[in-house]
C-alpha positions in Angstrom: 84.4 86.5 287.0 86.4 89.3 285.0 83.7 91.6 283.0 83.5 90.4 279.2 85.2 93.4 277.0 84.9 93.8 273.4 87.8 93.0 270.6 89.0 90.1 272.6 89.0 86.3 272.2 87.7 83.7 275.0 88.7 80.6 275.6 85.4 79.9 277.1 82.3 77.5 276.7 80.1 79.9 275.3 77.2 79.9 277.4 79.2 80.5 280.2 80.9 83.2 278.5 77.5 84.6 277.4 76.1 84.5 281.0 78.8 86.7 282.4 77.9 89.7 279.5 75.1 92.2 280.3 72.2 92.0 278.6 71.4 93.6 275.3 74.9 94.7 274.6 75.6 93.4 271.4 74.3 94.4 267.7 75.0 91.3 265.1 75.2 87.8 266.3 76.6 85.5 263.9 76.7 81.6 264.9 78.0 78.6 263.1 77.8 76.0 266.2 78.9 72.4 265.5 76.4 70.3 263.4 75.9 67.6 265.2 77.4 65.2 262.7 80.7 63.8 264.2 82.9 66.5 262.6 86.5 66.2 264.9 86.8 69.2 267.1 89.9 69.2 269.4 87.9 69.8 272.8 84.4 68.8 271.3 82.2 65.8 271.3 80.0 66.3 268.0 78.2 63.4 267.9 75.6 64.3 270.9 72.2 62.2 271.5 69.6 64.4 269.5 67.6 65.3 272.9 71.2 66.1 274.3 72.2 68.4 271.3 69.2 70.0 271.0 68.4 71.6 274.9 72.4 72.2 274.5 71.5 74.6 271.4 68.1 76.2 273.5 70.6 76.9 276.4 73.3 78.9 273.7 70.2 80.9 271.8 68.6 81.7 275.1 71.9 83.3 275.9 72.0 85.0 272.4 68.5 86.8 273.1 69.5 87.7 276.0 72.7 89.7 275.0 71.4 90.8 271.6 70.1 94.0 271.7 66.2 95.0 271.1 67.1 96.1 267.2 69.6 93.4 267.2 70.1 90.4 264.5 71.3 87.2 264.8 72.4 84.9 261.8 72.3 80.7 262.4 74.6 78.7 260.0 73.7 75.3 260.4 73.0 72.0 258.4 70.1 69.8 257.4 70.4 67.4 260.4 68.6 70.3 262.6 67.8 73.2 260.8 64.0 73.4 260.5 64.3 72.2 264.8 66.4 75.2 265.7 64.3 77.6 263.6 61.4 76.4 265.8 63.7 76.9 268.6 64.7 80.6 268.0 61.5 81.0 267.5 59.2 79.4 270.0 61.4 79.7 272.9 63.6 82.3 272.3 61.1 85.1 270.8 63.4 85.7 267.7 61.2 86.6 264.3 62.5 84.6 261.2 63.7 87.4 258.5 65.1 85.1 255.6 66.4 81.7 255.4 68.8 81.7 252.7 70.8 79.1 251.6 74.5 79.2 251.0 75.8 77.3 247.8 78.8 76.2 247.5 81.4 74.3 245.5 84.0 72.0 246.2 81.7 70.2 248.6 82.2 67.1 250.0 81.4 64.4 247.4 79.5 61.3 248.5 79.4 57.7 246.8 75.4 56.8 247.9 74.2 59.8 248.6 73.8 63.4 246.6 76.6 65.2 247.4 76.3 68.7 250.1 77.2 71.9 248.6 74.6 74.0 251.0 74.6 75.3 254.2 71.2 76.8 255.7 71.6 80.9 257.0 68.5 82.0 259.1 68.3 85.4 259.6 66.4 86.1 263.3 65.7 89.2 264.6 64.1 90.3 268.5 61.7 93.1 267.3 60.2 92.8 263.7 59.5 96.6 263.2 62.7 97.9 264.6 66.2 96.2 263.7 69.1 97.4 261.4 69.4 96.8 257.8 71.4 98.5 255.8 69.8 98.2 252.5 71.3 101.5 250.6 75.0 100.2 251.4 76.5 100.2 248.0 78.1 97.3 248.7 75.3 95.0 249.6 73.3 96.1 246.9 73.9 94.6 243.5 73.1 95.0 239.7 69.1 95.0 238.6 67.9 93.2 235.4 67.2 97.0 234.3 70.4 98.1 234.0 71.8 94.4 233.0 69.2 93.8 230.6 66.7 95.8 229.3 69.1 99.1 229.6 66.0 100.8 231.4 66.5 104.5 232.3 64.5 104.0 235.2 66.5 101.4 237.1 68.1 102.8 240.0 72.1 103.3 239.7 72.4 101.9 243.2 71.3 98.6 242.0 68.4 96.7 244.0 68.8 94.3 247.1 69.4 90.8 246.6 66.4 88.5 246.5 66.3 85.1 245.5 68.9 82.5 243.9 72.5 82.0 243.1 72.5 78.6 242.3 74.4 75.9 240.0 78.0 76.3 238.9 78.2 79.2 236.7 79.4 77.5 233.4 76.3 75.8 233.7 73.4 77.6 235.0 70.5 78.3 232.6 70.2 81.1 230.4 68.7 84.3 231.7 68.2 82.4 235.0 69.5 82.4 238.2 70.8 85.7 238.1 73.3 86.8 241.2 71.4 88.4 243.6 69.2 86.1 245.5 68.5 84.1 248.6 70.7 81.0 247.6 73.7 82.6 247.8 76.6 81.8 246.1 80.1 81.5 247.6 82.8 79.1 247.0 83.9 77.2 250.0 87.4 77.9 251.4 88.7 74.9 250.4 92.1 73.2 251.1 94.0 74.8 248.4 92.5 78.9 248.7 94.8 81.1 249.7 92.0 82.4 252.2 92.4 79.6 254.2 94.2 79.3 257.4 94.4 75.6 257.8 94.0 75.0 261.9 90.6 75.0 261.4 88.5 72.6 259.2 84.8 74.9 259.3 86.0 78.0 257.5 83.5 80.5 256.3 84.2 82.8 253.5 85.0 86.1 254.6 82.5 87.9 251.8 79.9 86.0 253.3 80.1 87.3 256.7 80.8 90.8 254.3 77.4 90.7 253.4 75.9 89.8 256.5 77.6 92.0 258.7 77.3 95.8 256.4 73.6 94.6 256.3 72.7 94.1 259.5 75.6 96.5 261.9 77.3 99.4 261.8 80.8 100.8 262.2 81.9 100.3 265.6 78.8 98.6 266.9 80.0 95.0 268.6 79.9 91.8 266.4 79.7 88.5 268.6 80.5 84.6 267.6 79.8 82.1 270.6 81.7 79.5 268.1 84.6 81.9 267.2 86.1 78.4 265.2 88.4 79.6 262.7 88.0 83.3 263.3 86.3 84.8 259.8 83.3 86.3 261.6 86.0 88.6 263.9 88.4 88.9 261.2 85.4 90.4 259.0 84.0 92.6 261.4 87.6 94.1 262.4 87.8 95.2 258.8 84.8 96.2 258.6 85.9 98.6 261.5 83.3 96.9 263.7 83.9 95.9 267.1 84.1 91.9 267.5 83.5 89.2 270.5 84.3 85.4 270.3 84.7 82.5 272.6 85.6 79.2 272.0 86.3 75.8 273.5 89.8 75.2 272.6 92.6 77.3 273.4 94.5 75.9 270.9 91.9 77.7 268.2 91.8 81.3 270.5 95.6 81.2 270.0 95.6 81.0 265.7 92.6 83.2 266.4 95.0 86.0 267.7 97.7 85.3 265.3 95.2 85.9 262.8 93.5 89.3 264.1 96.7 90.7 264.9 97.7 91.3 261.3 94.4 92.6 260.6 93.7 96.4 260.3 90.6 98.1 260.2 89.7 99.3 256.6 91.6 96.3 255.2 90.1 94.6 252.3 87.8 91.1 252.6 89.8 88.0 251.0 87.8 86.5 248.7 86.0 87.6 245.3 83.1 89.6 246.4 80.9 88.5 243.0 81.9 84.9 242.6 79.6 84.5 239.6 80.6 87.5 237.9 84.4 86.4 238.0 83.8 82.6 236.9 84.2 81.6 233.2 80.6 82.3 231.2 79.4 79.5 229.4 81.4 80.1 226.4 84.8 80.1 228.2 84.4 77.5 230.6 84.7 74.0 230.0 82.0 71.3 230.1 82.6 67.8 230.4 80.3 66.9 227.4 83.3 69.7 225.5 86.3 67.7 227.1 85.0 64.3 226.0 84.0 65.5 222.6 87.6 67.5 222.4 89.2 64.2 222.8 87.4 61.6 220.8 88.0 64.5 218.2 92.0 64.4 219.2 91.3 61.0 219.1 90.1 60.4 215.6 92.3 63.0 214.0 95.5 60.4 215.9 94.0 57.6 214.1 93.2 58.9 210.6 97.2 60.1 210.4 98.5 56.8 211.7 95.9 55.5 208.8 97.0 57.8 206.1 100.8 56.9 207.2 99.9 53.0 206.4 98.2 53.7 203.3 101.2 55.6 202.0 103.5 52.5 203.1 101.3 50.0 201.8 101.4 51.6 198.4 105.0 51.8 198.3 105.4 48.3 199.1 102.9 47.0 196.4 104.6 49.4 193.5 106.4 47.1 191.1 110.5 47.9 191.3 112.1 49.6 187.9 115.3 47.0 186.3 118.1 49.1 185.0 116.9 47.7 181.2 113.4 49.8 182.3 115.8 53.1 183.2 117.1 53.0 179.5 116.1 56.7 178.0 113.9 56.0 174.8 116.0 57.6 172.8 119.7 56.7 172.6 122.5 59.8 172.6 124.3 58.3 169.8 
């Protein structure tokens, strides 16, 4: 088997793919493997017996330690179905040391009639050793704005800002004052949805590309090799080229290596990340956006203004008709001209 090279695109089972690379040669592993809930790949059966899908997803992560290097990191994307199981995973088997597990929050999620409707998707953060592994936590743009400086205009907050922690959470028209604040481990990012220019339409499983932003300035470095066994729709290589990182994929269907290509191809390194890079901070505030309890109370208002006219308008007519009509003897002036 030809040796696996970096900045290229295989149409490969991944495990396969990952067998044929030497060990500990990659920096950042992101994956966002299929869920397991009968989503319609081309080439893929998603709907795997639970015992099936889960030695399936030991075999890939095995593989993942194996080419990830010692001060290496690897980022899971996955859903409820087997999220806490493959965290055991990583961990038990496959050595990794659980970092963060951050949730992603996003909108235009997929509503549901009897259930509550999923706008998250779980992001564990492994890495192989826990005292040596990169993270870039003075990189300007990971870092964002501290309640010092937003709030309390304390000359001791740090101009560099402070590393995200906890939440992003809610719409932004209507989270809770002085709450929820956009730096934290439920991450906010709008999915790329149908309609975002962002998106690139032959794949349905699109990732934001500020997402994989974050992720890959924190935990690589310029020209150190970014790998996604389940390259998909091609955001985590698309980041990382612009991010002037190298990049690694493989995936099951040629038909998504070839838009993968097309889409690399018109990339250069240094160019900007689609997206907004502060979701929150670009949304309408409270005041500005509208709520439904506003756009019901705007219309009954519409509403009742339409009906007192169309009342006035009656009244007016209804008067008119009931004033008595003047006889020419009435219109006689009081006092004759002669």
């Amino acid at each position: 088997m030809a040796k696996i090279e970096p900045n290229t695109v295989y149409a490969r089972d991944c495990v396969k793919g990952m067998k044929a690379m030497e060990a500990e040669s990659v920096h950042l592993v992101f994956a966002d493997p299929p869920f397991n809930i009968g989503y319609k790949y081309d080439v893929y059966d998603d709907e795997r017996a639970a015992g099936d899908y889960l030695k399936w997803c030991g075999d890939w992560i095995q593989q993942v330690s194996r080419v990830l290097r010692d001060d290496g990191a690897f980022w899971l994307a996955i859903g409820d179905e087997f999220a806490a199981e493959l965290k055991l995973l990583a961990q038990k088997e496959a050595g990794f040391h659980c970092r963060s597990w951050v949730i992603w929050y996003y909108t235009f999620g997929v509503n549901c009639k009897r259930s509550f409707s999923r706008s998250h998707t779980h992001l564990l953060y492994f890495v192989k050793n826990a005292r040596r592994f990169t993270f870039n936590a003075d990189d300007p743009e990971v870092r964002v704005p501290s309640a010092r400086q937003l709030v309390y205009g304390d000359g001791r907050a740090n101009p560099l800002g402070r590393l995200p922690d906890n939440t992003w959470i809610l719409r932004p028209q209507d989270a809770p004052e002085g709450g929820f604040a956009a730096g934290h481990d439920t991450w906010y990012f709008p999915r790329v949805a149908g309609t975002f220019k962002e998106r690139e339409g032959f794949h349905g499983c699109q990732m934001p590309e500020q997402l994989l932003g974050r992720i890959i300035r924190t935990c690589s470095r310029p020209d150190e090799i970014v790998l996604d066994p389940f390259g998909g729709s091609g955001t985590t290589l698309a980041v990382a080229k612009k991010l002037q990182r190298q990049w690694l994929g493989f995936d099951m269907s040629k038909e998504y290596v070839r838009h993968m290509n097309t889409r690399l191809a018109k990339i250069t390194p240094g160019d900007p990340l689609d997206g907004v890079a502060d979701p929150l901070a670009s949304a309408p505030k409270t005041k500005e956006g509208r709520r439904l309890d506003q756009v019901v109370s705007g219309k009954n208002e519409r509403e009742r203004a339409a009906r007192s006219k169309s009342e006035r308008a009656a009244a007016r007519l209804d008067r008119a008709s009931q004033k008595p009509k003047s006889s020419r003897k009435d219109q006689r002036p009081l006092f004759p001209l002669g």
